[in-house]
PDB file of N, CA, C, O and CB in Angstrom:
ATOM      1  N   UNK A   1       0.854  -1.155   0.000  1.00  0.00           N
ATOM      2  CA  UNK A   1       0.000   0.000   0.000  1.00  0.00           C
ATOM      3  C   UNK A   1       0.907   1.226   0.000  1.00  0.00           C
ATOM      4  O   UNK A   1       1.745   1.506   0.857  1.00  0.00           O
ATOM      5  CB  UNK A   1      -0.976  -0.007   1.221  1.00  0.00           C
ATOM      6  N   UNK A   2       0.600   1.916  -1.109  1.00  0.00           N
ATOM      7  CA  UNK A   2       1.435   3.353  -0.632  1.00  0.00           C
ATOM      8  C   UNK A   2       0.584   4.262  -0.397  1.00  0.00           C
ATOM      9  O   UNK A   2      -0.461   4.196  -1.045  1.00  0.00           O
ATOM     10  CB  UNK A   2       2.425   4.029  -1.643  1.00  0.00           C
ATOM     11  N   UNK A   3       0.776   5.553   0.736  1.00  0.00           N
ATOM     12  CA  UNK A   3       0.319   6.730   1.133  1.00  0.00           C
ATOM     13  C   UNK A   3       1.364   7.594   0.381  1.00  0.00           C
ATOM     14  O   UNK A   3       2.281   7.492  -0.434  1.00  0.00           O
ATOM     15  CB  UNK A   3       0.210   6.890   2.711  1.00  0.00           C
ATOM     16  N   UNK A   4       0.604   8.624   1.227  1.00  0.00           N
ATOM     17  CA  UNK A   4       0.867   9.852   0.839  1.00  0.00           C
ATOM     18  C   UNK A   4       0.289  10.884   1.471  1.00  0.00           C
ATOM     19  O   UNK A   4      -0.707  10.464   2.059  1.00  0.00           O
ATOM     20  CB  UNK A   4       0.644   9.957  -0.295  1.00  0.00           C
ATOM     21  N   UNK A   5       0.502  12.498   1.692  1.00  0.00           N
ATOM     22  CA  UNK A   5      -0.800  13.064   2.266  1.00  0.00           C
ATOM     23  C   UNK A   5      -1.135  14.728   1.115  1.00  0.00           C
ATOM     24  O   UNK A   5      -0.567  15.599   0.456  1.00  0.00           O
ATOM     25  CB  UNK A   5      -0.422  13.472   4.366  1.00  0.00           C
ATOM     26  N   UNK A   6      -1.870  14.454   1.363  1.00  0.00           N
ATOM     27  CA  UNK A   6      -2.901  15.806   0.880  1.00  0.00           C
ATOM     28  C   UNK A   6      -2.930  16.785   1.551  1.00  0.00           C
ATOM     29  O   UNK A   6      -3.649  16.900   2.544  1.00  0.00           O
ATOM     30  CB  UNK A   6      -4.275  15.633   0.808  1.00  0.00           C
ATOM     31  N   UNK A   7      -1.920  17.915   0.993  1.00  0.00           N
ATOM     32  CA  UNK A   7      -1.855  19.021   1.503  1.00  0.00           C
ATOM     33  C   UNK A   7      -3.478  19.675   2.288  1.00  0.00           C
ATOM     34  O   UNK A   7      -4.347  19.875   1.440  1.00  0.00           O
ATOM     35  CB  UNK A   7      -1.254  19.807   0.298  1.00  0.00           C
ATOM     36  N   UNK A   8      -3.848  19.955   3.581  1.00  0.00           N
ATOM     37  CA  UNK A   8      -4.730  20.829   3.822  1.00  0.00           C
ATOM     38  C   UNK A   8      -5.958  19.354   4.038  1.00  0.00           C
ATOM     39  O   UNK A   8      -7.036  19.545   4.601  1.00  0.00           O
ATOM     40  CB  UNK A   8      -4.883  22.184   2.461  1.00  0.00           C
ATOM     41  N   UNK A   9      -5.620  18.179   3.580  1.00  0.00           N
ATOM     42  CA  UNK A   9      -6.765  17.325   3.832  1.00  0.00           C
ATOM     43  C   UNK A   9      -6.127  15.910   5.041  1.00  0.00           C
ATOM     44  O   UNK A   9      -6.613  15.451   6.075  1.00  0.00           O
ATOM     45  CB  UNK A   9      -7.367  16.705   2.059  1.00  0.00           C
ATOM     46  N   UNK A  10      -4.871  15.594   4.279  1.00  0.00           N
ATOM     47  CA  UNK A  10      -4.076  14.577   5.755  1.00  0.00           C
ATOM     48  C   UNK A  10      -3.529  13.350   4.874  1.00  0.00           C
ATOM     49  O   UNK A  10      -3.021  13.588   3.778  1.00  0.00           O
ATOM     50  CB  UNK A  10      -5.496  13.783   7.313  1.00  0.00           C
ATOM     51  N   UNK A  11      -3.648  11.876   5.420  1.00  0.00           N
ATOM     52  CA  UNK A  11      -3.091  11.402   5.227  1.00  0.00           C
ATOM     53  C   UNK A  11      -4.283  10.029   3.830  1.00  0.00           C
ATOM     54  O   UNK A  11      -5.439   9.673   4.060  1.00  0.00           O
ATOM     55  CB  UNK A  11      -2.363  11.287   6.647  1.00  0.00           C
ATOM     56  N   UNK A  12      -3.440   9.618   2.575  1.00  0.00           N
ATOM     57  CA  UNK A  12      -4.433   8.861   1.660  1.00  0.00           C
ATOM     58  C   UNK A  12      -4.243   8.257   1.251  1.00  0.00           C
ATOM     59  O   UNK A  12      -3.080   8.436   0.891  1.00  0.00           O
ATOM     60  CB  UNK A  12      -4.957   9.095   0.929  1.00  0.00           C
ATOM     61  N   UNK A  13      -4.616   7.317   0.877  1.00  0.00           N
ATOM     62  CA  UNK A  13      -3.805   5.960  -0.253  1.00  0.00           C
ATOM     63  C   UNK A  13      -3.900   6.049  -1.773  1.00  0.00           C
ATOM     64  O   UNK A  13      -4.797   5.987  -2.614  1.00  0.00           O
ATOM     65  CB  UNK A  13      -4.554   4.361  -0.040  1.00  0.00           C
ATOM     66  N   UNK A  14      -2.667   6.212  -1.753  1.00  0.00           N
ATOM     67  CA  UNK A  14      -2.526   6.472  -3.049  1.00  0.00           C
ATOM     68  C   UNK A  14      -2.595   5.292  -4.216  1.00  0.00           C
ATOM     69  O   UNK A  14      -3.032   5.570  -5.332  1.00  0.00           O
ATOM     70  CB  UNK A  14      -1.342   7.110  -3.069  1.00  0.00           C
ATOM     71  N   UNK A  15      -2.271   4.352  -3.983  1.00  0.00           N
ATOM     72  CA  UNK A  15      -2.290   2.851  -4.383  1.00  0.00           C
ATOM     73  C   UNK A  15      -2.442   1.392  -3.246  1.00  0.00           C
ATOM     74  O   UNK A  15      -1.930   1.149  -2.154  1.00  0.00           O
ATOM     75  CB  UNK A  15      -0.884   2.739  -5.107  1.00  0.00           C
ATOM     76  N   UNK A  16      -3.337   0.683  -4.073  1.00  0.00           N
ATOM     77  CA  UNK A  16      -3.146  -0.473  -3.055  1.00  0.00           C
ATOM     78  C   UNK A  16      -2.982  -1.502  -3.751  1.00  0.00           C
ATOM     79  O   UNK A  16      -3.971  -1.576  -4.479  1.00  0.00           O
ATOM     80  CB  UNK A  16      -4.205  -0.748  -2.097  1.00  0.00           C
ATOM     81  N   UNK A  17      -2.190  -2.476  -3.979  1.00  0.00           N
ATOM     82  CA  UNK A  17      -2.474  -3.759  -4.371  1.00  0.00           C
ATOM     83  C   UNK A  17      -2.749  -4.647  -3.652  1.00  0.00           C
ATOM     84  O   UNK A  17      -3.028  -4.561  -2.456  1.00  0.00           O
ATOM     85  CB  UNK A  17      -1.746  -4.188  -4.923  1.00  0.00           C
ATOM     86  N   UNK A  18      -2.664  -6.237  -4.758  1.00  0.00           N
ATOM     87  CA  UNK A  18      -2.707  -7.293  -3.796  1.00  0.00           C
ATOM     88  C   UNK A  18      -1.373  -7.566  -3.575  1.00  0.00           C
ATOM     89  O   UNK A  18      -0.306  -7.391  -4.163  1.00  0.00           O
ATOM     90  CB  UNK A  18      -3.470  -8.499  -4.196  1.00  0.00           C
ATOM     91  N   UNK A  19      -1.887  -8.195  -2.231  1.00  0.00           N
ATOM     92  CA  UNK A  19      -0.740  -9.065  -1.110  1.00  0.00           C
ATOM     93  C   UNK A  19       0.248  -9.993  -2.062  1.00  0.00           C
ATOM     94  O   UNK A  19       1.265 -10.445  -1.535  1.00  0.00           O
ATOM     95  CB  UNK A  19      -1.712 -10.339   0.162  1.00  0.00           C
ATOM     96  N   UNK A  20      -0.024 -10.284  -3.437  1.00  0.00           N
ATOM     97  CA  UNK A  20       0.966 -11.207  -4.079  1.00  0.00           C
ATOM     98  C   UNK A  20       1.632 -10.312  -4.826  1.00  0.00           C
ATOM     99  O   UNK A  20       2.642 -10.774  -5.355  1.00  0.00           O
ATOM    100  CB  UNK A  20       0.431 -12.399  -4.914  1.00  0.00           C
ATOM    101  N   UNK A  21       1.366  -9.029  -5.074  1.00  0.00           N
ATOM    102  CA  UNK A  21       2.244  -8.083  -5.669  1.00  0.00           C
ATOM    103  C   UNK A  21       3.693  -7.818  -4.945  1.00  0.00           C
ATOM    104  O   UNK A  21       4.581  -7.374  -5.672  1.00  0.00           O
ATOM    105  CB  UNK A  21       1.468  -6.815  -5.736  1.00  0.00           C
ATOM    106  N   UNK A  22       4.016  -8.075  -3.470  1.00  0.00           N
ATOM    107  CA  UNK A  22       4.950  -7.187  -2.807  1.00  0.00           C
ATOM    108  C   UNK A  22       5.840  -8.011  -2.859  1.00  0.00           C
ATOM    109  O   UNK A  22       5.888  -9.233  -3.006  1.00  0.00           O
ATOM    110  CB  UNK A  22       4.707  -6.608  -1.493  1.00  0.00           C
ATOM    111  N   UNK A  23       6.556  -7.206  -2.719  1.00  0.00           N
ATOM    112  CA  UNK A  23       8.289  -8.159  -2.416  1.00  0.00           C
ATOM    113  C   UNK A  23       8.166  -8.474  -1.158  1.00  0.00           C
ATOM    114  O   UNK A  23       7.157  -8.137  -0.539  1.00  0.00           O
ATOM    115  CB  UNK A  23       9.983  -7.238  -2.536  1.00  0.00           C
ATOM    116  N   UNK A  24       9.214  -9.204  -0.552  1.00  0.00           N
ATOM    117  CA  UNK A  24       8.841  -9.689   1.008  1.00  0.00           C
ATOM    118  C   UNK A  24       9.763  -8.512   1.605  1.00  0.00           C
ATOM    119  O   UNK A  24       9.208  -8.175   2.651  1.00  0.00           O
ATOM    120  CB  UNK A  24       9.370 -11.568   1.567  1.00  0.00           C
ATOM    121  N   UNK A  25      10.888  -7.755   1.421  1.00  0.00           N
ATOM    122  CA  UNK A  25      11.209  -6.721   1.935  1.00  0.00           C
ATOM    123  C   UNK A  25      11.716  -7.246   2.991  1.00  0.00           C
ATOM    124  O   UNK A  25      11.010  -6.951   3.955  1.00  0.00           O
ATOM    125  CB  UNK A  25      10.324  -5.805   2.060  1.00  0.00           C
ATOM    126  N   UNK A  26      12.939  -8.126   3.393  1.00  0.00           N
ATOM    127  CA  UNK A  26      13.165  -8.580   4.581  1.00  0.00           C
ATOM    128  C   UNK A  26      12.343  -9.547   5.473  1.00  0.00           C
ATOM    129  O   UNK A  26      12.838 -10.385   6.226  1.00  0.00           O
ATOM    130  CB  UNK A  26      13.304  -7.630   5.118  1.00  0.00           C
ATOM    131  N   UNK A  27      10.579  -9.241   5.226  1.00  0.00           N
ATOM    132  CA  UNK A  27       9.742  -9.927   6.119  1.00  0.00           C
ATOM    133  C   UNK A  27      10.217 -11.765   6.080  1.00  0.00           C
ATOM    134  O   UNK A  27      11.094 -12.320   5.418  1.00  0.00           O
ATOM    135  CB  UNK A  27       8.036  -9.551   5.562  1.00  0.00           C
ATOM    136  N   UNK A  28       9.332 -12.273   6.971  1.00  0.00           N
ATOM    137  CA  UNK A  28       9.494 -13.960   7.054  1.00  0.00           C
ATOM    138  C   UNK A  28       8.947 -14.068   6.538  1.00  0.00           C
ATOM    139  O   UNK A  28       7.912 -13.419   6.381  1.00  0.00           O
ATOM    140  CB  UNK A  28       9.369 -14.883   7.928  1.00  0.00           C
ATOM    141  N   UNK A  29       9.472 -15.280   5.765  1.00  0.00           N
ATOM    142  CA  UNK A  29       8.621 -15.813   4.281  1.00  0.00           C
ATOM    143  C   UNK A  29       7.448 -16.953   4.727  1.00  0.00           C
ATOM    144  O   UNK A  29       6.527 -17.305   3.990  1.00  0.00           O
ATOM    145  CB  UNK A  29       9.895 -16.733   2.995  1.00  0.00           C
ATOM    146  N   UNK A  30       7.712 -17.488   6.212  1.00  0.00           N
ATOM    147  CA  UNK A  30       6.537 -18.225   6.853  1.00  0.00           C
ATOM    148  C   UNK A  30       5.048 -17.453   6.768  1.00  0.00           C
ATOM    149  O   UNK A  30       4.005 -17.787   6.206  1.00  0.00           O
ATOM    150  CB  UNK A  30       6.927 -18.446   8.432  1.00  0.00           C
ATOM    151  N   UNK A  31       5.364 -16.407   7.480  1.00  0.00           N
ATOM    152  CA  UNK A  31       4.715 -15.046   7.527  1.00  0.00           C
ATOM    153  C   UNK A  31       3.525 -14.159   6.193  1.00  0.00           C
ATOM    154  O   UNK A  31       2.384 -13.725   6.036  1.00  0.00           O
ATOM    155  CB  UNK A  31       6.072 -14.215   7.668  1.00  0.00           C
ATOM    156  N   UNK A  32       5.033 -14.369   5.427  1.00  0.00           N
ATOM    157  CA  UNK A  32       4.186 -13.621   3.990  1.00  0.00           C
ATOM    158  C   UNK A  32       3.311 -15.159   3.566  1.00  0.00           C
ATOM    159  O   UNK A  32       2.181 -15.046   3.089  1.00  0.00           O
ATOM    160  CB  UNK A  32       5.651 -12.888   2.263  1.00  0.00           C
ATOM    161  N   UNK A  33       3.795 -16.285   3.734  1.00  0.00           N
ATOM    162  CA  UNK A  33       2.554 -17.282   2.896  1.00  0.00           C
ATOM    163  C   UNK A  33       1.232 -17.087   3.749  1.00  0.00           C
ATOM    164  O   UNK A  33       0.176 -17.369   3.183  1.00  0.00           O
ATOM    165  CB  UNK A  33       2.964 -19.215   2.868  1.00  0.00           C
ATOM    166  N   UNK A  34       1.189 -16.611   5.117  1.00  0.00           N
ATOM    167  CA  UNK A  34      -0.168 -16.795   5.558  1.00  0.00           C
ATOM    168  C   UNK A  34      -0.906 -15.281   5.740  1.00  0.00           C
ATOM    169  O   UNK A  34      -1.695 -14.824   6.567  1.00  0.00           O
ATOM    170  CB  UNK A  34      -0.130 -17.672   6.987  1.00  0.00           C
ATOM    171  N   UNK A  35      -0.399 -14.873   4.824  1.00  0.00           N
ATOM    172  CA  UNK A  35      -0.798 -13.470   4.236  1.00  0.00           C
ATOM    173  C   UNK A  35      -1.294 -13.648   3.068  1.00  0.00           C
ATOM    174  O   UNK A  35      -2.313 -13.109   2.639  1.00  0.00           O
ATOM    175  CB  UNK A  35       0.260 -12.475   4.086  1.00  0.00           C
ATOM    176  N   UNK A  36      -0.622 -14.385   2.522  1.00  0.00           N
ATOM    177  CA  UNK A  36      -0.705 -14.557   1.146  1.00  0.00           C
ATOM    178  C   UNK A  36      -2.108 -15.367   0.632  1.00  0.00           C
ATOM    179  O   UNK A  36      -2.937 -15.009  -0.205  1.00  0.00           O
ATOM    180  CB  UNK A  36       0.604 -15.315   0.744  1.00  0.00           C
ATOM    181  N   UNK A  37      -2.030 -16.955   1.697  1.00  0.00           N
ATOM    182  CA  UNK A  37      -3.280 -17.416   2.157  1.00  0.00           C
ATOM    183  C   UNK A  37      -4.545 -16.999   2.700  1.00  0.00           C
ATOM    184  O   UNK A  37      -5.571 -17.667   2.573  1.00  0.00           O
ATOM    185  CB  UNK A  37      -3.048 -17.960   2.769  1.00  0.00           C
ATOM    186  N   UNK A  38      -4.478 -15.892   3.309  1.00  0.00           N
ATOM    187  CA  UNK A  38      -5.771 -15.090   3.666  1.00  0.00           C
ATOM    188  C   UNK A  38      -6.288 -14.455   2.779  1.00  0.00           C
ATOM    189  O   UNK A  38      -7.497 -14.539   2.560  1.00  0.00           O
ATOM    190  CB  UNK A  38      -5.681 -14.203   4.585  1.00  0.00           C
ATOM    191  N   UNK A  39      -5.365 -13.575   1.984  1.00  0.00           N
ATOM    192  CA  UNK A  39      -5.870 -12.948   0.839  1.00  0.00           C
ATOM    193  C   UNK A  39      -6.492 -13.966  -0.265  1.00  0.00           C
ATOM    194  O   UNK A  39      -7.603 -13.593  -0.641  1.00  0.00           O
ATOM    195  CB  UNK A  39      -4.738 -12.132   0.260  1.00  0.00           C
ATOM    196  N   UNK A  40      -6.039 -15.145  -0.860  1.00  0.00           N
ATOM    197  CA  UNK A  40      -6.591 -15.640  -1.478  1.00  0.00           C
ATOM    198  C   UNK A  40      -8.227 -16.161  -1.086  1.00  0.00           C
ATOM    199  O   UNK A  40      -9.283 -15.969  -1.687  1.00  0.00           O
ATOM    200  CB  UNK A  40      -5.720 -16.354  -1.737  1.00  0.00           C
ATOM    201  N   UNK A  41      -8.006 -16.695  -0.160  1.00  0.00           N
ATOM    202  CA  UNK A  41      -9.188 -16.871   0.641  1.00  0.00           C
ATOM    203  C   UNK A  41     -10.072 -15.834   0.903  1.00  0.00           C
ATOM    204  O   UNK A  41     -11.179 -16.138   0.459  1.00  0.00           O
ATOM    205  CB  UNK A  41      -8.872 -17.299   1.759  1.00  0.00           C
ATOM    206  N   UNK A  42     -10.067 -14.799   1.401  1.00  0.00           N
ATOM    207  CA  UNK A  42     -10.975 -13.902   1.314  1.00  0.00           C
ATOM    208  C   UNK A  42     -11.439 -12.812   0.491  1.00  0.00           C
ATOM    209  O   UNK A  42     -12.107 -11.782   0.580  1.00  0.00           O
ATOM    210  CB  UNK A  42     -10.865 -13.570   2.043  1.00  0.00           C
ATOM    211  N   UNK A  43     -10.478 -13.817  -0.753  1.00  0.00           N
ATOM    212  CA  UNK A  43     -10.935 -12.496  -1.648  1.00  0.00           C
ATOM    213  C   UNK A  43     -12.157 -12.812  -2.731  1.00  0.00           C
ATOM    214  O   UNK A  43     -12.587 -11.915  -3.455  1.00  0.00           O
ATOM    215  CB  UNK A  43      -9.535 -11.923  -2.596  1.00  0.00           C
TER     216      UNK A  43
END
């Protein structure tokens, strides 16, 4: 998800994807599959 903020309005999302778009960025890769698993599932 990236933010951003809007001068005079605060803070907004500027983009969101899905959870299989991201790099793992350091995170645990145990971690990102049951992220990864929820999203499929509830989507």
């Amino acid at each position: 998800m990236d933010v951003g903020v809007i001068q005079g309005r605060g803070w907004a999302v500027v983009e969101q994807n899905a959870a299989w778009g991201a790099g793992l960025y350091g995170c645990d890769p145990i971690e990102v599959l049951e992220v990864l698993r929820y999203a499929v599932v509830a989507a």
